[in-house]
C-alpha positions as CSV (number, residue, x, y, z in Angstrom):
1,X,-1.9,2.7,0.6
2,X,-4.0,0.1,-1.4
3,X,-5.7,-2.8,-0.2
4,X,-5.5,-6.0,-1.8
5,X,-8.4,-8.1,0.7
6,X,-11.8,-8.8,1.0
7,X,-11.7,-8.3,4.3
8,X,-10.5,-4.8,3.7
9,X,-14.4,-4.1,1.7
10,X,-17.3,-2.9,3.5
11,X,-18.8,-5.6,5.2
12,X,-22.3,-5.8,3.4
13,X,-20.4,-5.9,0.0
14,X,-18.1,-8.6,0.8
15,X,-19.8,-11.9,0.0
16,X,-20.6,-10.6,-3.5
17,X,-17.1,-10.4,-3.8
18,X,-15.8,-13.0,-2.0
19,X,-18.4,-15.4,-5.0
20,X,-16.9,-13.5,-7.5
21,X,-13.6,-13.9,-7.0
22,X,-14.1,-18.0,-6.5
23,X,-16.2,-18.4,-9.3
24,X,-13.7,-16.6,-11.7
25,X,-10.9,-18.7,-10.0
26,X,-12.9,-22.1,-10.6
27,X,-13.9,-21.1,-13.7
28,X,-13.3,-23.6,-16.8
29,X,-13.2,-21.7,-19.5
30,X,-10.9,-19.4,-18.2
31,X,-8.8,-21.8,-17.5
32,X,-9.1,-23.0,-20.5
33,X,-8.4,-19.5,-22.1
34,X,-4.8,-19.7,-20.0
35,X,-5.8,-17.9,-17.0
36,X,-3.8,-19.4,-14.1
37,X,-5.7,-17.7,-11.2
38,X,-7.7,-14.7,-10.6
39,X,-6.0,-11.8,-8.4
40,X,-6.7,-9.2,-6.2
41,X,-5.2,-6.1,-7.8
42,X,-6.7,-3.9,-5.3
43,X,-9.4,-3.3,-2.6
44,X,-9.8,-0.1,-0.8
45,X,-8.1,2.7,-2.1
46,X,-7.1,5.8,0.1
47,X,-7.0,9.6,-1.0
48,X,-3.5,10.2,-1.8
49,X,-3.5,7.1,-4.0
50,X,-6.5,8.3,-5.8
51,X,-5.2,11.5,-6.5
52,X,-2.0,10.1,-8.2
53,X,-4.5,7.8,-10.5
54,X,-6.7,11.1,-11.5
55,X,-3.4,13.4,-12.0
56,X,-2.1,10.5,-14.8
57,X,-3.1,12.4,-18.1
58,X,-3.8,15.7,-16.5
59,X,-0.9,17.2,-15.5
60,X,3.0,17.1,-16.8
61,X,4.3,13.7,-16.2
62,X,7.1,15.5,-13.6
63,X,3.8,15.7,-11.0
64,X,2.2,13.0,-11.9
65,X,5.8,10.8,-10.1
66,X,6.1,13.0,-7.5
67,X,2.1,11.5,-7.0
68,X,2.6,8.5,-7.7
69,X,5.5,8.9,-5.1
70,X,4.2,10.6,-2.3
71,X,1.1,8.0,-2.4
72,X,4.1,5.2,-1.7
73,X,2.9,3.7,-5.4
74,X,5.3,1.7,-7.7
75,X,7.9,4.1,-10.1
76,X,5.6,5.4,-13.2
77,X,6.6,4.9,-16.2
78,X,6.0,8.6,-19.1
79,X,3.9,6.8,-21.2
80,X,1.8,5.3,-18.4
81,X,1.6,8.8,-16.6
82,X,0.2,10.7,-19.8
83,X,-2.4,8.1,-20.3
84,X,-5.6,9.1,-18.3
85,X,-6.7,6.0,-16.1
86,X,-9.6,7.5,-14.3
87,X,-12.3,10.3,-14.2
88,X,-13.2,11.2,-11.0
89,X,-12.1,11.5,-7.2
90,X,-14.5,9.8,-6.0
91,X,-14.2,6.4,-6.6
92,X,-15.9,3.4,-4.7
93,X,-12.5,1.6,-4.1
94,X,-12.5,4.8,-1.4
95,X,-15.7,3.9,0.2
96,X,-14.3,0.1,0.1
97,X,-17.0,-0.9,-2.1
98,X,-14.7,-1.3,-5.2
99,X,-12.6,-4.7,-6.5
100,X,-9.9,-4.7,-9.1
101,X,-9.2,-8.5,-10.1
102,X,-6.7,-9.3,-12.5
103,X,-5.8,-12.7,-14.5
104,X,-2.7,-14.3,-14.0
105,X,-1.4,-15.9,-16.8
106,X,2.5,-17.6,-16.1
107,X,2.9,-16.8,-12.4
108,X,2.5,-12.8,-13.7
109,X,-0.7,-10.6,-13.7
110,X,-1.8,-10.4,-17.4
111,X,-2.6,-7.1,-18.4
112,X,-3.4,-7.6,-21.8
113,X,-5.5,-10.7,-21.7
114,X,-7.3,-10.8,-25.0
115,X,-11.0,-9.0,-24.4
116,X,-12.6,-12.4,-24.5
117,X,-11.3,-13.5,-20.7
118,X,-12.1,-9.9,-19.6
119,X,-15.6,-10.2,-20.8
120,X,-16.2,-13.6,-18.5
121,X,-14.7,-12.0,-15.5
122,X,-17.0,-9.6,-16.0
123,X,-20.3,-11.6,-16.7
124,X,-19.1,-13.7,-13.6
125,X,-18.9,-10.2,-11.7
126,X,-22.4,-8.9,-12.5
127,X,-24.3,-12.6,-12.1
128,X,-22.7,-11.6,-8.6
129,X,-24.7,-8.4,-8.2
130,X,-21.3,-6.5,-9.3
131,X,-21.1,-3.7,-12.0
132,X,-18.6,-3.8,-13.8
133,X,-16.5,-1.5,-15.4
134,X,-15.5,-2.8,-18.8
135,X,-19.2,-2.1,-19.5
136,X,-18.3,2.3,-18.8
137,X,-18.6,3.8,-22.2
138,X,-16.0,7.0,-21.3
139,X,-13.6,5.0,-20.2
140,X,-13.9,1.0,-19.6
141,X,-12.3,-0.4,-17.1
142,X,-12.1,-3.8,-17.5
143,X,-10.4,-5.0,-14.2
144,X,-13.0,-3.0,-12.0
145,X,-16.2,-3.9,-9.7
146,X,-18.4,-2.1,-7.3
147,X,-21.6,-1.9,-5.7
């Protein structure tokens, strides 16, 4: 199951992300940059959804669906399933000290934002008291905050 609230966060951690997420919404140049809104991709994250995301890459893309599946996630597509997405099984969305925001750009999360709005959601995030992940040299993770 994955969490898309706030609320859903360990208490102590959720006014840093409760300012984040506002100040990346109200955020001019952002907006000015096309972004609509900010969302909430996800929140806490449980184990059967973390082990689909660390099977993507690592196994044959048969297993990685059946995953993706049993963790009640969306239908994977083969490319997507063979690209690795994350390194460990461990992650703080588990603890509910993790945020994934997203831009929306035309009513529709936008994905492949040009690195430049990225890079202000994640300046916003760590004048917060975030870190983010876009700064991860292994593998960024641009969407991604924790504590």
């Amino acid at each position: 199951m994955i969490h898309k609230k706030i609320t859903d966060l360990e208490l102590s951690v959720q006014p840093r992300f409760q300012e984040a997420w506002e100040k990346m919404n109200h955020n001019l140049r952002l907006k000015e940059l096309g972004v609509e809104s900010v969302a909430i991709n996800e929140t806490l994250r449980d184990l059967p959804t973390q082990m689909a995301y660390f099977v993507r890459g690592r196994m044959d893309v048969k297993y990685v669906k059946q995953f993706y599946a049993a963790a009640g996630l969306y239908e994977i597509g083969d490319v997507e399933a063979r690209t690795v997405c994350t390194n460990t099984l461990r992650s703080n969305h588990m603890s509910g000290r993790a945020a994934d925001y997203v831009p929306v750009k035309n009513g529709r999360q936008w994905w492949n934002a040009p690195q430049e709005v990225w890079n202000i959601m994640g300046e916003i995030g760590e004048g917060c008291g975030l870190k983010w992940g876009g700064r991860w040299k292994d593998l960024p993770d641009s969407p991604h905050f924790e504590c």
